[in-house]
Structure formats: C-alpha cells, structure tokens
mmCIF file as Biopython writes it, N, C-alpha, C and O atoms, coordinates in Angstrom:
data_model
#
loop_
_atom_site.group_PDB
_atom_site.id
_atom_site.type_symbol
_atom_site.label_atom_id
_atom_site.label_alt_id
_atom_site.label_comp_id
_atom_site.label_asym_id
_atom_site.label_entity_id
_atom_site.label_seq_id
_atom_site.pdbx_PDB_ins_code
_atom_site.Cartn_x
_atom_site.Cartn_y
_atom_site.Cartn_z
_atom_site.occupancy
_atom_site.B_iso_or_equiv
_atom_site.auth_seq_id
_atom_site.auth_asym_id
_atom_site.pdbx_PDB_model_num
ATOM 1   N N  . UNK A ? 1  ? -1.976 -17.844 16.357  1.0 0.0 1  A 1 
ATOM 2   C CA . UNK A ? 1  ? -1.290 -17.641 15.095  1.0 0.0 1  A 1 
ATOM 3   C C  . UNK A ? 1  ? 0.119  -17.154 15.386  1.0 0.0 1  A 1 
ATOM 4   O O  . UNK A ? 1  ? 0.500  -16.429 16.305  1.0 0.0 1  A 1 
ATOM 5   N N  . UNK A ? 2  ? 0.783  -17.693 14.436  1.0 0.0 2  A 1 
ATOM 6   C CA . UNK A ? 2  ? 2.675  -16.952 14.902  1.0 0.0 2  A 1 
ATOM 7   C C  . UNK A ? 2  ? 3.148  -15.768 14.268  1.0 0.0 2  A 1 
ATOM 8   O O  . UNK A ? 2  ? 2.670  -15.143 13.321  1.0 0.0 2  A 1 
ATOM 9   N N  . UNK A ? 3  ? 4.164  -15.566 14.950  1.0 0.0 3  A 1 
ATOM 10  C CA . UNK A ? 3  ? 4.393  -14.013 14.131  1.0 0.0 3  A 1 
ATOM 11  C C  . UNK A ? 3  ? 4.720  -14.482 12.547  1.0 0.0 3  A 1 
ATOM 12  O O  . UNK A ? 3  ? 4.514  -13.615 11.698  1.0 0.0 3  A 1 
ATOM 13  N N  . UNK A ? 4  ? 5.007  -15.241 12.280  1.0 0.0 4  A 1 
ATOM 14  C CA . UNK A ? 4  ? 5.266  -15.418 11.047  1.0 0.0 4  A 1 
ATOM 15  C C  . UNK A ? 4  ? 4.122  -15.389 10.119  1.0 0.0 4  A 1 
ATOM 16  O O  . UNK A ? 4  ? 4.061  -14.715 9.090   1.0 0.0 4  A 1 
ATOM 17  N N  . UNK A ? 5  ? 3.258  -16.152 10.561  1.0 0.0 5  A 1 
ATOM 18  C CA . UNK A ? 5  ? 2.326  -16.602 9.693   1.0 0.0 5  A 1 
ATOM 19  C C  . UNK A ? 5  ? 1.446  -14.457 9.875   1.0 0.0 5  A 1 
ATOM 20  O O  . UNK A ? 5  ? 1.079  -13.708 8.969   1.0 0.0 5  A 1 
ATOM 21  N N  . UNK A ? 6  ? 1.447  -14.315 10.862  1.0 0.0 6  A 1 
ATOM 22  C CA . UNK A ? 6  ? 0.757  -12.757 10.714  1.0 0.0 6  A 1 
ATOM 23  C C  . UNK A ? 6  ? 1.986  -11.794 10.064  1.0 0.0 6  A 1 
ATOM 24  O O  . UNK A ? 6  ? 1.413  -10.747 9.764   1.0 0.0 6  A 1 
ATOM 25  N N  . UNK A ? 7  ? 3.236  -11.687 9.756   1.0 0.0 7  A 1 
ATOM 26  C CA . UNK A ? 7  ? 3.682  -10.691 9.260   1.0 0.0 7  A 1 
ATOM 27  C C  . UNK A ? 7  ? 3.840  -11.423 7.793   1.0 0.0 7  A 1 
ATOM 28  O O  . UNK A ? 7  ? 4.430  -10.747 6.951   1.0 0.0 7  A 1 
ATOM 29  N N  . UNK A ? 8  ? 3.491  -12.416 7.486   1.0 0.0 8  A 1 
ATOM 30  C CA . UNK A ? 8  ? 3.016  -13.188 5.770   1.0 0.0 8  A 1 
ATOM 31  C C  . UNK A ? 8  ? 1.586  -11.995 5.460   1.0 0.0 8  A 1 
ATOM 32  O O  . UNK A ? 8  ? 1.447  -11.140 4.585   1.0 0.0 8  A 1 
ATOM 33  N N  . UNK A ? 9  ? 0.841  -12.345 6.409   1.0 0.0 9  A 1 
ATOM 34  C CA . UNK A ? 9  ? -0.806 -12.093 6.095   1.0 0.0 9  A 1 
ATOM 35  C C  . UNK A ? 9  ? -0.457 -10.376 5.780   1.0 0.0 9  A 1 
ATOM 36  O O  . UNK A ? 9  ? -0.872 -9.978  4.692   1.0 0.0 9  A 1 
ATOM 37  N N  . UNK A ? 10 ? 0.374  -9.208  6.779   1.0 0.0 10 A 1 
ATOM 38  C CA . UNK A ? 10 ? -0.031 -8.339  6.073   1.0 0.0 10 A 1 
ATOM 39  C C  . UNK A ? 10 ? 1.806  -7.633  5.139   1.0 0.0 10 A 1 
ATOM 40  O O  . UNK A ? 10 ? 1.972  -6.566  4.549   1.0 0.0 10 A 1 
ATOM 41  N N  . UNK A ? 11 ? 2.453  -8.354  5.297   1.0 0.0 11 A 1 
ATOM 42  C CA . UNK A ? 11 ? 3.328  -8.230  4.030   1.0 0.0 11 A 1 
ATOM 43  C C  . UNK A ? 11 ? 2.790  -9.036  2.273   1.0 0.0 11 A 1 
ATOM 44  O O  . UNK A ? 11 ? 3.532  -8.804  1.319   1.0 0.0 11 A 1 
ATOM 45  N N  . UNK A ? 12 ? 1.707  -9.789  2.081   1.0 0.0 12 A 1 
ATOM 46  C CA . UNK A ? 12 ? 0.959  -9.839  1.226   1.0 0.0 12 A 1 
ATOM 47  C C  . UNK A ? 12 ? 0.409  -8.985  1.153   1.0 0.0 12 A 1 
ATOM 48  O O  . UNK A ? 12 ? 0.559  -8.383  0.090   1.0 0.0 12 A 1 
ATOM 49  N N  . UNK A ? 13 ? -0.515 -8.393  2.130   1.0 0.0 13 A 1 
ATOM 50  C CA . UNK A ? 13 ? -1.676 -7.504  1.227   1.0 0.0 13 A 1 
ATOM 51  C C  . UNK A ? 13 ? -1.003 -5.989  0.816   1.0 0.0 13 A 1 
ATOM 52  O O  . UNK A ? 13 ? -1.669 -5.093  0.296   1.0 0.0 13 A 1 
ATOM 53  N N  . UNK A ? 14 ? 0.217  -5.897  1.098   1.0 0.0 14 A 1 
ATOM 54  C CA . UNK A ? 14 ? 1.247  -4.632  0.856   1.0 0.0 14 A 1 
ATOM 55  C C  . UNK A ? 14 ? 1.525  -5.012  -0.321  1.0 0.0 14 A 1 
ATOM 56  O O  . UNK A ? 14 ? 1.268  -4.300  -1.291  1.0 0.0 14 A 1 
ATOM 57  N N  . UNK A ? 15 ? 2.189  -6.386  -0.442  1.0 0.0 15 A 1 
ATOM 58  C CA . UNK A ? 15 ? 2.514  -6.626  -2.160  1.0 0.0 15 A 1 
ATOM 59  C C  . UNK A ? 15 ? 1.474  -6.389  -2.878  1.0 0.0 15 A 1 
ATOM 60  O O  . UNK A ? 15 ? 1.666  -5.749  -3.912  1.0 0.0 15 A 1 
ATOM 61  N N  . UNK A ? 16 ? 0.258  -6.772  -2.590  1.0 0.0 16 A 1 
ATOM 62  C CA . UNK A ? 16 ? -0.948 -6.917  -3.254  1.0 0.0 16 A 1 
ATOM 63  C C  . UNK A ? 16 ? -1.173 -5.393  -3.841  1.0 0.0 16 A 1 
ATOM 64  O O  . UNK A ? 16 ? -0.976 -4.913  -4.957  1.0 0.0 16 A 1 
ATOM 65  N N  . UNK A ? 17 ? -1.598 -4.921  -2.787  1.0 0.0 17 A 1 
ATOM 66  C CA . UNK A ? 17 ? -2.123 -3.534  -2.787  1.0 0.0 17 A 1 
ATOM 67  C C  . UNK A ? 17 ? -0.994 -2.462  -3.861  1.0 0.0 17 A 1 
ATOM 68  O O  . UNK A ? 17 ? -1.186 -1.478  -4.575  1.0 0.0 17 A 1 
ATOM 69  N N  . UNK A ? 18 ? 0.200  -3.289  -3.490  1.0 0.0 18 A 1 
ATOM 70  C CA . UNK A ? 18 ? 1.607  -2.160  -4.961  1.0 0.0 18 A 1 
ATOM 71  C C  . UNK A ? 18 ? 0.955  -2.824  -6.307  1.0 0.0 18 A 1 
ATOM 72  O O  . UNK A ? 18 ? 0.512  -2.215  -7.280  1.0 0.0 18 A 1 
ATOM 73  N N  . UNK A ? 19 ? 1.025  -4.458  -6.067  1.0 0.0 19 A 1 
ATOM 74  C CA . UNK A ? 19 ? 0.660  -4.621  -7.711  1.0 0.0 19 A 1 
ATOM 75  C C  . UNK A ? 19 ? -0.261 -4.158  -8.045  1.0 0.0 19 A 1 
ATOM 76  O O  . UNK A ? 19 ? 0.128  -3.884  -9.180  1.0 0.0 19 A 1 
ATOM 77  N N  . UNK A ? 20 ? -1.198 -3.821  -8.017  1.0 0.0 20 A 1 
ATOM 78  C CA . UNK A ? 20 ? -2.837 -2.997  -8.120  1.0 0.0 20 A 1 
ATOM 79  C C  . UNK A ? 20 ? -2.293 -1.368  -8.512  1.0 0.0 20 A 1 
ATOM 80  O O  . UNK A ? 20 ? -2.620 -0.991  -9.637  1.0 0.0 20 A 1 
ATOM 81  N N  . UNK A ? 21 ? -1.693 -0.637  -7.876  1.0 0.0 21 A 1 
ATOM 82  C CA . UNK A ? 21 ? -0.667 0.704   -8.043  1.0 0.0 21 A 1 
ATOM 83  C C  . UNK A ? 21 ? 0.042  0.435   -9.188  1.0 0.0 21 A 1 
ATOM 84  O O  . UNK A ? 21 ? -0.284 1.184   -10.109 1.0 0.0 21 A 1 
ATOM 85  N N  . UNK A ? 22 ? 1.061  -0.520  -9.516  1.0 0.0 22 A 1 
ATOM 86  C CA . UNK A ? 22 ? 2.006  -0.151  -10.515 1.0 0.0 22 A 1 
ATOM 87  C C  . UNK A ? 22 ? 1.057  -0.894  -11.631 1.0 0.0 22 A 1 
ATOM 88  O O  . UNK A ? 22 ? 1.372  -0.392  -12.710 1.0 0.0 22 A 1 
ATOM 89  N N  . UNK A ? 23 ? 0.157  -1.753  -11.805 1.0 0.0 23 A 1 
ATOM 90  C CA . UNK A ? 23 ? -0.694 -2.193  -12.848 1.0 0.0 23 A 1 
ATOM 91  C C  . UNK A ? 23 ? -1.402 -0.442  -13.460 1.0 0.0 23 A 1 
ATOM 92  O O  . UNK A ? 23 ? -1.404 -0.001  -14.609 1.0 0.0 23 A 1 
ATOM 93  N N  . UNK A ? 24 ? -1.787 0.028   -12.529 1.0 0.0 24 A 1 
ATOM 94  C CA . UNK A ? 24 ? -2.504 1.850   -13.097 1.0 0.0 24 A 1 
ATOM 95  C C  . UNK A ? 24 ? -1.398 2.148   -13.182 1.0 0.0 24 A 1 
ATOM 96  O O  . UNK A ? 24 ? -1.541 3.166   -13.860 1.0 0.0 24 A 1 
ATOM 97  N N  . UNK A ? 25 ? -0.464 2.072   -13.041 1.0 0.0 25 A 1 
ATOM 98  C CA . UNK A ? 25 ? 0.727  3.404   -13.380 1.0 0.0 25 A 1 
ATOM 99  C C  . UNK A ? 25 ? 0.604  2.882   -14.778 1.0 0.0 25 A 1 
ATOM 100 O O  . UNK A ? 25 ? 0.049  3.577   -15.628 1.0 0.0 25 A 1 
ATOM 101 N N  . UNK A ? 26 ? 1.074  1.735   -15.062 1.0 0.0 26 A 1 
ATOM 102 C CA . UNK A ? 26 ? 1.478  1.405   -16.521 1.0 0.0 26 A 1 
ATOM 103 C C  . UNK A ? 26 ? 0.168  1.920   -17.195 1.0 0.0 26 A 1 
ATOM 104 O O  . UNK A ? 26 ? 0.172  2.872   -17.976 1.0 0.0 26 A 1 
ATOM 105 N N  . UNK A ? 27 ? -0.806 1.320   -16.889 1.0 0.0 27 A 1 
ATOM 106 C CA . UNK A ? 27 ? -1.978 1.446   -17.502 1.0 0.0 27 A 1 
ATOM 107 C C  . UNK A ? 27 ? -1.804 3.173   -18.429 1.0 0.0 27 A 1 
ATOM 108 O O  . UNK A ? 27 ? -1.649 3.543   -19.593 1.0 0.0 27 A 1 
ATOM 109 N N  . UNK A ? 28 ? -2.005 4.067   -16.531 1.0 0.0 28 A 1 
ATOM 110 C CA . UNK A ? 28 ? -1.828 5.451   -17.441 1.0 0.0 28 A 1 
ATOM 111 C C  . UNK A ? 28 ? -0.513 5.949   -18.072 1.0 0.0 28 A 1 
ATOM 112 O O  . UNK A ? 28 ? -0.294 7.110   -18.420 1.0 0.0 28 A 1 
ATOM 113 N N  . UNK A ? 29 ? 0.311  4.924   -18.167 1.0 0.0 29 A 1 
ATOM 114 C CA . UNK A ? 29 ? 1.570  5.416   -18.416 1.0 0.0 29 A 1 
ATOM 115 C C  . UNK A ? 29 ? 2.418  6.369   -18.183 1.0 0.0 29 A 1 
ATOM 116 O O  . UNK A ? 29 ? 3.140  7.079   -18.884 1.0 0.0 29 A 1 
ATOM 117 N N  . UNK A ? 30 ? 2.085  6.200   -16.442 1.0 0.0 30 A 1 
ATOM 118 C CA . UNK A ? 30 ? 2.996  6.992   -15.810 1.0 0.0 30 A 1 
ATOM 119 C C  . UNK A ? 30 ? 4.242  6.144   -14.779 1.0 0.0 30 A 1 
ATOM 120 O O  . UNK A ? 30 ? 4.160  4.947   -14.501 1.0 0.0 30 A 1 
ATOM 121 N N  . UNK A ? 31 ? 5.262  6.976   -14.356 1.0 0.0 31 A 1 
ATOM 122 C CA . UNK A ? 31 ? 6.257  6.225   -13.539 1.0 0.0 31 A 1 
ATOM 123 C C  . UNK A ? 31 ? 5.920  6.405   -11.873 1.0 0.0 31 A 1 
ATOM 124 O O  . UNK A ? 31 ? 6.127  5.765   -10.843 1.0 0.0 31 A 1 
ATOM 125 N N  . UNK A ? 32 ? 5.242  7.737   -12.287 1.0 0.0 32 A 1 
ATOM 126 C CA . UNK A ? 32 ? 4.669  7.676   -10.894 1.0 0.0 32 A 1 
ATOM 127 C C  . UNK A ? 32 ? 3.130  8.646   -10.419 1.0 0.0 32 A 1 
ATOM 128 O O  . UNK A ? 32 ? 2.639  9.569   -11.070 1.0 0.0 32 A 1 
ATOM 129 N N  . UNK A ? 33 ? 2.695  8.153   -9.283  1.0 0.0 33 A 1 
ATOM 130 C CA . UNK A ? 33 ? 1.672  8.635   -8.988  1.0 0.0 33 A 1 
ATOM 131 C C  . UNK A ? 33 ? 1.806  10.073  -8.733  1.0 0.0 33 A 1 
ATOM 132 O O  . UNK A ? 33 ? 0.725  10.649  -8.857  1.0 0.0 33 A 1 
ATOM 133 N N  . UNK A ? 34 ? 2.627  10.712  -8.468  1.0 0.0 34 A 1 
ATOM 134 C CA . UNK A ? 34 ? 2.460  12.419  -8.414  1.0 0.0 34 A 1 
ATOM 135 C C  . UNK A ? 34 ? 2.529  12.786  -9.498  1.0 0.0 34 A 1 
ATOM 136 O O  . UNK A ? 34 ? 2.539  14.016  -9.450  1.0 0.0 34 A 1 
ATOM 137 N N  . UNK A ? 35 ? 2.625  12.226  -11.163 1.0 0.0 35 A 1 
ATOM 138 C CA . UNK A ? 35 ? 2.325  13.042  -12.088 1.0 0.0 35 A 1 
ATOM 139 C C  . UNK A ? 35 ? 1.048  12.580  -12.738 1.0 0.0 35 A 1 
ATOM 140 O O  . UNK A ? 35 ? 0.893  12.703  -13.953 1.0 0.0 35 A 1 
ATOM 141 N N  . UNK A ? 36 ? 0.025  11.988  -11.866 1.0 0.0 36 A 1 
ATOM 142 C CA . UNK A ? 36 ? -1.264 11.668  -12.293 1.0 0.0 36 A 1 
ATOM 143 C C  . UNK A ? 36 ? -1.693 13.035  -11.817 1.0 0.0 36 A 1 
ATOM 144 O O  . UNK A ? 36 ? -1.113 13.823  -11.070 1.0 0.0 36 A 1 
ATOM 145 N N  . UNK A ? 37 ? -2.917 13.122  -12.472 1.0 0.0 37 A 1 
ATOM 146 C CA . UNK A ? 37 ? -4.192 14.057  -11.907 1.0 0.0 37 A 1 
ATOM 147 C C  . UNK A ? 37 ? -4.674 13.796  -11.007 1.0 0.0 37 A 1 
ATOM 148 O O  . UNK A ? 37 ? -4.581 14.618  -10.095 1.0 0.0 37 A 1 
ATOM 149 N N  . UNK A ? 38 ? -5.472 12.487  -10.749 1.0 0.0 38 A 1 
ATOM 150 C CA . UNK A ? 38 ? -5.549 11.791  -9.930  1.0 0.0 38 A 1 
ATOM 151 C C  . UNK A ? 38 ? -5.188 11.495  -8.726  1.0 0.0 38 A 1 
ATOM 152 O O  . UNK A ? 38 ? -5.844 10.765  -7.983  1.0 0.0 38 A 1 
ATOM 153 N N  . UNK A ? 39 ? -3.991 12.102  -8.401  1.0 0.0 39 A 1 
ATOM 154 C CA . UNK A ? 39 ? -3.451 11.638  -6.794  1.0 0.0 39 A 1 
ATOM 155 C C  . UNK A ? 39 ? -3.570 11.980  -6.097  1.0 0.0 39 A 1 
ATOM 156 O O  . UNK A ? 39 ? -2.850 11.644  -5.157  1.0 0.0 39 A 1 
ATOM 157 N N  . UNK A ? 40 ? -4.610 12.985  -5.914  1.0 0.0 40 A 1 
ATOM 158 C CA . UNK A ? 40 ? -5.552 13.232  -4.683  1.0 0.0 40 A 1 
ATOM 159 C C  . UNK A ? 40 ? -6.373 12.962  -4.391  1.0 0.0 40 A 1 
ATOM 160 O O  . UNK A ? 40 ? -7.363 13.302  -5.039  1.0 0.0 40 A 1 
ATOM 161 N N  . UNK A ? 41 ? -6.488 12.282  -3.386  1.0 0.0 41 A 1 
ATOM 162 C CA . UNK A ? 41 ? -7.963 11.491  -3.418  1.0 0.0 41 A 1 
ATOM 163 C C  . UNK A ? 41 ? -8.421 10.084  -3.745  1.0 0.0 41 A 1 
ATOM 164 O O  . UNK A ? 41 ? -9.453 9.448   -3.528  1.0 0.0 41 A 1 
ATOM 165 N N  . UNK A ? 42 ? -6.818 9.740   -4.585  1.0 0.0 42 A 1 
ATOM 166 C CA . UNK A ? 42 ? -7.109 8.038   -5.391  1.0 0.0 42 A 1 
ATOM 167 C C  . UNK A ? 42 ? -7.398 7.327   -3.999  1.0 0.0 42 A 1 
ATOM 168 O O  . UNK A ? 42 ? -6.866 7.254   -2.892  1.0 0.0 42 A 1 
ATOM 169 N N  . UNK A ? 43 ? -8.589 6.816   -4.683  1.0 0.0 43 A 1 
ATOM 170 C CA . UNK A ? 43 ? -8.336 5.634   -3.368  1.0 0.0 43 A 1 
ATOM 171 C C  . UNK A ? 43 ? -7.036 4.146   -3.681  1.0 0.0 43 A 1 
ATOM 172 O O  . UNK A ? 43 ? -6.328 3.461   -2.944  1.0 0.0 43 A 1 
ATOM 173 N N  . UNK A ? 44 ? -7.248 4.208   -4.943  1.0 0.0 44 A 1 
ATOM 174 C CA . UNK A ? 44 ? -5.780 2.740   -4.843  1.0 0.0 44 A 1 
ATOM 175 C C  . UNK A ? 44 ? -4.625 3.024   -4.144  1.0 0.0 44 A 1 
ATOM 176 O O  . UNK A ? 44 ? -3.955 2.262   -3.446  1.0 0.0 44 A 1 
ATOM 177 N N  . UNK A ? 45 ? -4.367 4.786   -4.524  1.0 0.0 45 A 1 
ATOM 178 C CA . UNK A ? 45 ? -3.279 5.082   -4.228  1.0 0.0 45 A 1 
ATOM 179 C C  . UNK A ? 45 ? -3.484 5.114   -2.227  1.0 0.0 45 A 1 
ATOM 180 O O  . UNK A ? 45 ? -2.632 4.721   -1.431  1.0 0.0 45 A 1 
ATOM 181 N N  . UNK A ? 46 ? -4.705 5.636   -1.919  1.0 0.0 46 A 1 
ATOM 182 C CA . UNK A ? 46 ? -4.605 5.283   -0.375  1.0 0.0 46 A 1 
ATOM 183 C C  . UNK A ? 46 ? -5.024 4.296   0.086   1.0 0.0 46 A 1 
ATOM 184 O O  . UNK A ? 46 ? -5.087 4.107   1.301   1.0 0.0 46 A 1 
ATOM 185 N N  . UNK A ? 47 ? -5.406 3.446   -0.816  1.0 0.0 47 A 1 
ATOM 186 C CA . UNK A ? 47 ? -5.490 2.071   0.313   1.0 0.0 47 A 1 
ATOM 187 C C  . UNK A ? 47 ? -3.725 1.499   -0.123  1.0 0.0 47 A 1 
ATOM 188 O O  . UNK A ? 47 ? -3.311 0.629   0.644   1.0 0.0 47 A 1 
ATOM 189 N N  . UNK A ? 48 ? -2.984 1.823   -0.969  1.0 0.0 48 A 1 
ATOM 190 C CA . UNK A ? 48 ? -1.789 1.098   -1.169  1.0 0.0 48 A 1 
ATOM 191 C C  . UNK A ? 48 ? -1.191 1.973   0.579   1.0 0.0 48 A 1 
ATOM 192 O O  . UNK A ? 48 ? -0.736 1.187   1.411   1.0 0.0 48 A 1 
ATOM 193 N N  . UNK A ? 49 ? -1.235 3.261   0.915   1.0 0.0 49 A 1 
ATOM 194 C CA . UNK A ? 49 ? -0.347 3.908   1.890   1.0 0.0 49 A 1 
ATOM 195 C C  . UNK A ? 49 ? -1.215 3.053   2.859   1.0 0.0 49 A 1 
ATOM 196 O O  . UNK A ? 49 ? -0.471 2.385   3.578   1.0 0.0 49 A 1 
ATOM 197 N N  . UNK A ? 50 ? -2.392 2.865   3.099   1.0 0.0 50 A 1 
ATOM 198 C CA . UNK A ? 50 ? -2.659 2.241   4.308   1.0 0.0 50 A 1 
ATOM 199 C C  . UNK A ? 50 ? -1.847 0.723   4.453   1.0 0.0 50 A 1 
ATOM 200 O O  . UNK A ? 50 ? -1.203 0.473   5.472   1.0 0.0 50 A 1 
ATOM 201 N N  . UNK A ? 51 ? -1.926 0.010   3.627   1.0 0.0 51 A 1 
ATOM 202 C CA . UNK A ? 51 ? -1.627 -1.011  3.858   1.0 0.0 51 A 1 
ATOM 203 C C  . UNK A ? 51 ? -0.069 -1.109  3.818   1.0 0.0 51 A 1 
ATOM 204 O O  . UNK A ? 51 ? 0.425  -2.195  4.120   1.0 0.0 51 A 1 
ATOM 205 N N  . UNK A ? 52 ? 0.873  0.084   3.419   1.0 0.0 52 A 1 
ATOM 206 C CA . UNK A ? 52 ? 2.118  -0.115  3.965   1.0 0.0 52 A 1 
ATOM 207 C C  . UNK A ? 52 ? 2.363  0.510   5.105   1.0 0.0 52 A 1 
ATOM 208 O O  . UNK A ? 52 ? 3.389  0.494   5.785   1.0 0.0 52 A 1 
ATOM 209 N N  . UNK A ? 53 ? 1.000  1.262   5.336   1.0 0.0 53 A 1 
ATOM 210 C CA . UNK A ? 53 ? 1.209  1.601   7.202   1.0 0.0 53 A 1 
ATOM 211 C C  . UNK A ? 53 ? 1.238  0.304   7.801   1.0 0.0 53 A 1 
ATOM 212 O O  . UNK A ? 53 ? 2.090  0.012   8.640   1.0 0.0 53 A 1 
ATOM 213 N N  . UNK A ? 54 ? 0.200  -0.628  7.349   1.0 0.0 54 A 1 
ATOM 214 C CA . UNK A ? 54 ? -0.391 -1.892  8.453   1.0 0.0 54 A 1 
ATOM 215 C C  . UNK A ? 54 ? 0.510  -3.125  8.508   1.0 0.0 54 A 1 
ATOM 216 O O  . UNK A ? 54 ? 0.553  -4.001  9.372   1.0 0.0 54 A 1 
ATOM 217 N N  . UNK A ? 55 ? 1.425  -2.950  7.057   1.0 0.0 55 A 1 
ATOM 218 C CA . UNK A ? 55 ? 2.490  -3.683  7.122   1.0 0.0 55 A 1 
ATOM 219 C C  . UNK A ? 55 ? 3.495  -3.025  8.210   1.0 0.0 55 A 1 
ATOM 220 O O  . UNK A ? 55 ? 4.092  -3.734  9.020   1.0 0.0 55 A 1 
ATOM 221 N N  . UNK A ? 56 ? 3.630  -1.699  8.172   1.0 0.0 56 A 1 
ATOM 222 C CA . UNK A ? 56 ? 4.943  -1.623  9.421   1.0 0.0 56 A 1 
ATOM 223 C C  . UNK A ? 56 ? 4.255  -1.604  11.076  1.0 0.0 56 A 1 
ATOM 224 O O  . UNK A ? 56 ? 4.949  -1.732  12.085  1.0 0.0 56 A 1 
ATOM 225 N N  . UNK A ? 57 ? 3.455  -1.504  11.079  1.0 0.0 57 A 1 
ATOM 226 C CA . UNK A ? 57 ? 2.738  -1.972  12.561  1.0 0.0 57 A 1 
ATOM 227 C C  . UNK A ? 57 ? 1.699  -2.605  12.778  1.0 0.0 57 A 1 
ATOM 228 O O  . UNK A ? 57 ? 0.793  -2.321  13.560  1.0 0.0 57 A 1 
ATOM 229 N N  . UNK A ? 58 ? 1.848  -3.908  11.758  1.0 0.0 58 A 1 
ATOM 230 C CA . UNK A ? 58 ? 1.235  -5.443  12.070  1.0 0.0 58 A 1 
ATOM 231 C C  . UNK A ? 58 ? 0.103  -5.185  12.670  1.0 0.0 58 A 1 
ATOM 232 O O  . UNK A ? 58 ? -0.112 -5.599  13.809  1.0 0.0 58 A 1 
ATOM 233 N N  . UNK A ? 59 ? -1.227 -4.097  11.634  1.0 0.0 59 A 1 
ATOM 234 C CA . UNK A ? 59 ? -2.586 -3.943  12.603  1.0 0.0 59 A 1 
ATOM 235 C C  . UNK A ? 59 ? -2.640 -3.468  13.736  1.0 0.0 59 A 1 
ATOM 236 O O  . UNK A ? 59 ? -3.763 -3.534  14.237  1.0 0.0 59 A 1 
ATOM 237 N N  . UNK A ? 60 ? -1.534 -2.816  14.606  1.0 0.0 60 A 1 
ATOM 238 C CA . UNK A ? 60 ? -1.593 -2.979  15.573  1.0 0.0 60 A 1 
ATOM 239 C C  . UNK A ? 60 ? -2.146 -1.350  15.754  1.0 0.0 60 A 1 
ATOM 240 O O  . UNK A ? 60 ? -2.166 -0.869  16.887  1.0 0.0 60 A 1 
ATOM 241 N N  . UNK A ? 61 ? -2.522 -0.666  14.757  1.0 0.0 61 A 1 
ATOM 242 C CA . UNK A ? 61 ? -2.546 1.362   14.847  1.0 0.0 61 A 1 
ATOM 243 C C  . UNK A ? 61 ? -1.653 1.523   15.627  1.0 0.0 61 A 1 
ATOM 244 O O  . UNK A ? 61 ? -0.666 0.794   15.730  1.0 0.0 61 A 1 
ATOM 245 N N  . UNK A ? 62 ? -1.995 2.900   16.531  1.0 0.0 62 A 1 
ATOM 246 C CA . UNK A ? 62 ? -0.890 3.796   16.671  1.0 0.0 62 A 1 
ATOM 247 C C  . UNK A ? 62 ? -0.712 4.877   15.789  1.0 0.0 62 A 1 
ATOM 248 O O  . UNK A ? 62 ? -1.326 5.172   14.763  1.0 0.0 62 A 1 
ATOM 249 N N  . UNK A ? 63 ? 0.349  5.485   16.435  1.0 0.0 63 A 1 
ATOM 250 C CA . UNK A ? 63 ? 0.958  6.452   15.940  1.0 0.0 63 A 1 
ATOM 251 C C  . UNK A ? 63 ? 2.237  6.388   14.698  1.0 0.0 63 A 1 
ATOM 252 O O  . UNK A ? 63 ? 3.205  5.637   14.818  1.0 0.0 63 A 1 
ATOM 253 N N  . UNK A ? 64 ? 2.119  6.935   13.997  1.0 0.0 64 A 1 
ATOM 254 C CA . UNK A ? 64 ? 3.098  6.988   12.791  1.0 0.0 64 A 1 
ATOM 255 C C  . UNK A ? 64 ? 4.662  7.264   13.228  1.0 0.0 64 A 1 
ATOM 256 O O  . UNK A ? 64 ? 4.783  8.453   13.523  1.0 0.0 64 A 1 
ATOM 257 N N  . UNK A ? 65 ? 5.634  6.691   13.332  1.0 0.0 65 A 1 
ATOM 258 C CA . UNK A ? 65 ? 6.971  7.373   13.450  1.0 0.0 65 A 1 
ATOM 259 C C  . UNK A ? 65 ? 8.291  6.796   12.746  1.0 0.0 65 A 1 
ATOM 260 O O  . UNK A ? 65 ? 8.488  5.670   12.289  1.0 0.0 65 A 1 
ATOM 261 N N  . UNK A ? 66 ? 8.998  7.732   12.792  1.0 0.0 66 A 1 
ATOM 262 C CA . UNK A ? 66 ? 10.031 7.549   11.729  1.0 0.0 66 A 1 
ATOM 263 C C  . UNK A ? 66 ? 11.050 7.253   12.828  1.0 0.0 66 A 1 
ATOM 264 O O  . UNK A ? 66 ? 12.218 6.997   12.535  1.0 0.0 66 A 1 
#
C-alpha cells in the first residue's frame, strides 16, 4: 500500500471521528466540548483524540511529542 493511499485511510477516520464530535456539539448546543458535563470520560470525545493521535503517527504508536 502507498503512503498515500495509508495517510487517506487514517486522515478519513480523523475527519470522520470530528464529524461525529461537532454533530453532538450542535446536538447539545454547545461550541465546545469543555462546556459539556460530559467531557470526562466521553468516549466520542476520546475516540475523536485517539484518532487525531493516529492521524499524526500513521498507526505507527509511540510516544506523543510536540
């Protein structure tokens, strides 16, 4: 598989995983997830951070760095 076609596969499921996030924001009619009750613990809200972890290191784990 090419890098292309794998940084498609998980820069989709990052888009994916926000539209799913900002669909509940509206829903609860909020702008953002820290003024839910909810944001501890959401799982949408942590599978959305996982999957913009996996978007910046292409599955590959590791360590987190800025």
């Amino acid at each position: 598989m090419s890098n292309e076609k794998e940084l498609d596969k998980w820069e989709l499921a990052r888009a994916e995983a926000k539209e799913r996030l900002i669909a509940c924001q509206k829903e609860m009619q909020l702008q953002s997830c820290f003024k839910c009750e909810k944001v501890i613990g959401c799982q949408l809200r942590n599978e959305y951070v996982k999957k913009v972890y996996e978007s910046m290191n292409k599955g590959q784990g590791g360590g987190f760095e800025f």
